[in-house]
VOPAGU-2260 file (C-alpha; in pm, 1 decimal, decimal comma):
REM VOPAGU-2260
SITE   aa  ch    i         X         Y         Z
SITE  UNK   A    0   -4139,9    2123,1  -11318,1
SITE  UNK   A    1   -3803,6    1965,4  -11193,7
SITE  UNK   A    2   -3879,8    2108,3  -10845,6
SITE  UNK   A    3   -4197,3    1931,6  -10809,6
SITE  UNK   A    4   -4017,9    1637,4  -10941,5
SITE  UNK   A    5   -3741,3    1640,0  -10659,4
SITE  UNK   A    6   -4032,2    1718,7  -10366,8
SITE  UNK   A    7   -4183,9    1407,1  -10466,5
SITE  UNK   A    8   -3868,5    1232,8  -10338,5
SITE  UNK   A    9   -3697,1     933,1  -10481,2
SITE  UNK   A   10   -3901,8     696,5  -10669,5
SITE  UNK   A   11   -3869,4     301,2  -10644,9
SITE  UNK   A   12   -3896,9      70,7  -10291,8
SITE  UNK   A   13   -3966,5     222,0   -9989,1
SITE  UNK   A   14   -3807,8     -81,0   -9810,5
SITE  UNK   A   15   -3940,4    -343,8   -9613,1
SITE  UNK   A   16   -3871,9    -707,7   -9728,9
SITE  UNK   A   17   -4087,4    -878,1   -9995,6
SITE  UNK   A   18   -4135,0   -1163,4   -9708,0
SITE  UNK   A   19   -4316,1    -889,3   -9446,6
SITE  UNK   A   20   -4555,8    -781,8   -9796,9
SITE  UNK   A   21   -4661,8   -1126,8   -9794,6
SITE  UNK   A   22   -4750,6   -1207,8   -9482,5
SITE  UNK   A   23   -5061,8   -1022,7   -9448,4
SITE  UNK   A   24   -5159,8   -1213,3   -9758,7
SITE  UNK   A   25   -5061,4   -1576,5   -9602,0
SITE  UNK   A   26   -5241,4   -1490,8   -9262,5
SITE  UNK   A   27   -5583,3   -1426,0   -9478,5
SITE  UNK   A   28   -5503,0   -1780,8   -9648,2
SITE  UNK   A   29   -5477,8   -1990,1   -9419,0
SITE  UNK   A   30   -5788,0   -1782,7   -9228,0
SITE  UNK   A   31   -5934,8   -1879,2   -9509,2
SITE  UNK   A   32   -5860,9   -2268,0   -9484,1
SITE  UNK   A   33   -5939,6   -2272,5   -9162,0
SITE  UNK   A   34   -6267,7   -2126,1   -9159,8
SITE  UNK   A   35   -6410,9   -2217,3   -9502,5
SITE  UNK   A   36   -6258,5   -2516,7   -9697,4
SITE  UNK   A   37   -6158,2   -2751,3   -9356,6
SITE  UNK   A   38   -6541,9   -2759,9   -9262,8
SITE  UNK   A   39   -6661,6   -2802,5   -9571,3
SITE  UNK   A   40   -6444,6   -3125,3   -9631,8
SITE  UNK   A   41   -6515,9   -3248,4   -9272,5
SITE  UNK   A   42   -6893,9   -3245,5   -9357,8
SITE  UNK   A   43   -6826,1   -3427,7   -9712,1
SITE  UNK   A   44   -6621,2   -3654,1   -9557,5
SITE  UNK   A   45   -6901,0   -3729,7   -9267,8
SITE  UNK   A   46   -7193,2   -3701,3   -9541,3
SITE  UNK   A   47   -6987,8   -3989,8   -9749,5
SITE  UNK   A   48   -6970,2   -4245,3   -9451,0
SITE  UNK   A   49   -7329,4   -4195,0   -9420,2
SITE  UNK   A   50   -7423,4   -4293,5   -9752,5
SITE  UNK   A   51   -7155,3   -4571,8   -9734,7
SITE  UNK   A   52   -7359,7   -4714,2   -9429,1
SITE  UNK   A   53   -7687,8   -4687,4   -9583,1
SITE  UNK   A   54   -7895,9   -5040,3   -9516,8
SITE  UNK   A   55   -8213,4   -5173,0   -9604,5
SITE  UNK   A   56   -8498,8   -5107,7   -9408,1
SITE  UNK   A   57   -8335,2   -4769,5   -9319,1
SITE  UNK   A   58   -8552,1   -4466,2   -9299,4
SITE  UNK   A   59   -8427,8   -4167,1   -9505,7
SITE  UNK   A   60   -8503,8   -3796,9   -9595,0
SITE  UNK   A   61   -8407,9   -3722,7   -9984,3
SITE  UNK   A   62   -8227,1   -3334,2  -10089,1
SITE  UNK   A   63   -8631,4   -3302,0  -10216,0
SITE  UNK   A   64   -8775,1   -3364,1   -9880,4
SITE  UNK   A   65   -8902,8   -3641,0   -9933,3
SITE  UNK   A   66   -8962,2   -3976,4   -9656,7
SITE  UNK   A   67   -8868,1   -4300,8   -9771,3
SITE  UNK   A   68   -8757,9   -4619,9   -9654,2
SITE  UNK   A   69   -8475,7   -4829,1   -9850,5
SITE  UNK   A   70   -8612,1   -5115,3  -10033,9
SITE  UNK   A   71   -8313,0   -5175,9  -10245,6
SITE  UNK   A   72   -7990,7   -5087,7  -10306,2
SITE  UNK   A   73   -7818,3   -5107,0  -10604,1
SITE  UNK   A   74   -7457,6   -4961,2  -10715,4
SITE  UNK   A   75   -7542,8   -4580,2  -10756,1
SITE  UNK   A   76   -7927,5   -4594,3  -10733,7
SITE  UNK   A   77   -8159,9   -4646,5  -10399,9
SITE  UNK   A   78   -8471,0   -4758,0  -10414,8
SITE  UNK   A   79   -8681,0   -4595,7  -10197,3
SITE  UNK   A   80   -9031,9   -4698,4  -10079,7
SITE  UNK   A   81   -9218,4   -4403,1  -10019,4
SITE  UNK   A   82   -9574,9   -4514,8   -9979,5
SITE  UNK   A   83   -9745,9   -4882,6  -10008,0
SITE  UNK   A   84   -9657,5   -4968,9  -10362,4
SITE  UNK   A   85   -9512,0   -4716,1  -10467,0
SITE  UNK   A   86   -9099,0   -4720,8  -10515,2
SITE  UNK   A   87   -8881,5   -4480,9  -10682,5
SITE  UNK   A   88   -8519,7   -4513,8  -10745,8
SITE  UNK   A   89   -8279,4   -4238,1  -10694,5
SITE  UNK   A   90   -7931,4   -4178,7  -10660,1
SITE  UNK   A   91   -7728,6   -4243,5  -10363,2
SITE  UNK   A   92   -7586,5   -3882,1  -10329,8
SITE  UNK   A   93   -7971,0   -3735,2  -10326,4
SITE  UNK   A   94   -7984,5   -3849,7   -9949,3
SITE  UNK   A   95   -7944,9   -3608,0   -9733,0
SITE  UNK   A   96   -8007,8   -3759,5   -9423,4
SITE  UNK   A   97   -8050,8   -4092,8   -9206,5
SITE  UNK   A   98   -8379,1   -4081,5   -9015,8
SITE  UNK   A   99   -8386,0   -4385,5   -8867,7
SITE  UNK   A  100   -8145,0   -4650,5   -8884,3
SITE  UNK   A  101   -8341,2   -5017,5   -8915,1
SITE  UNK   A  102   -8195,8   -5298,1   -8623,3
């Protein structure tokens, strides 16, 4: 038994700094930053100045698909005309996109 034992060789580090074990680890990070979370926050950030800009008389497209134009605007909540008499309100995050931007 203590031959197989002493063919194993010694047991503990087999060298190589702790800093070289981590840089594979730091390479997938920032990888990871770079393809993933920077996009993401540049399309927030781009979706937030759109909905800051929102007007009345602007044409929008709700996260439900539906066509509206702004009637109203009021601290969180749109109010969106949809069809001749008929308004709904929603939320100012539920717009996904500007369709047409009134003059």
């Amino acid at each position: 038994m203590k031959d197989i034992l002493f063919a194993m060789g010694p047991s503990g580090s087999q060298g190589g700094s702790p800093f070289a074990m981590l840089l594979p680890i730091v390479g997938m990070l920032v990888i990871f930053y770079l393809l993933l979370i920077r996009p993401q926050q540049k399309r927030q950030k781009q979706q937030q100045q759109m909905i800051d800009a929102l007007r009345k008389g602007d044409r929008v497209i709700t996260t439900s698909g539906i066509y509206g134009t702004i009637a109203g605007i009021k601290d969180n909540i749109i109010v969106l005309t949809i069809a001749e008499n008929v308004k709904v309100e929603i939320m100012k995050n539920s717009v996904a996109s500007l369709v047409q931007k009134s003059d």
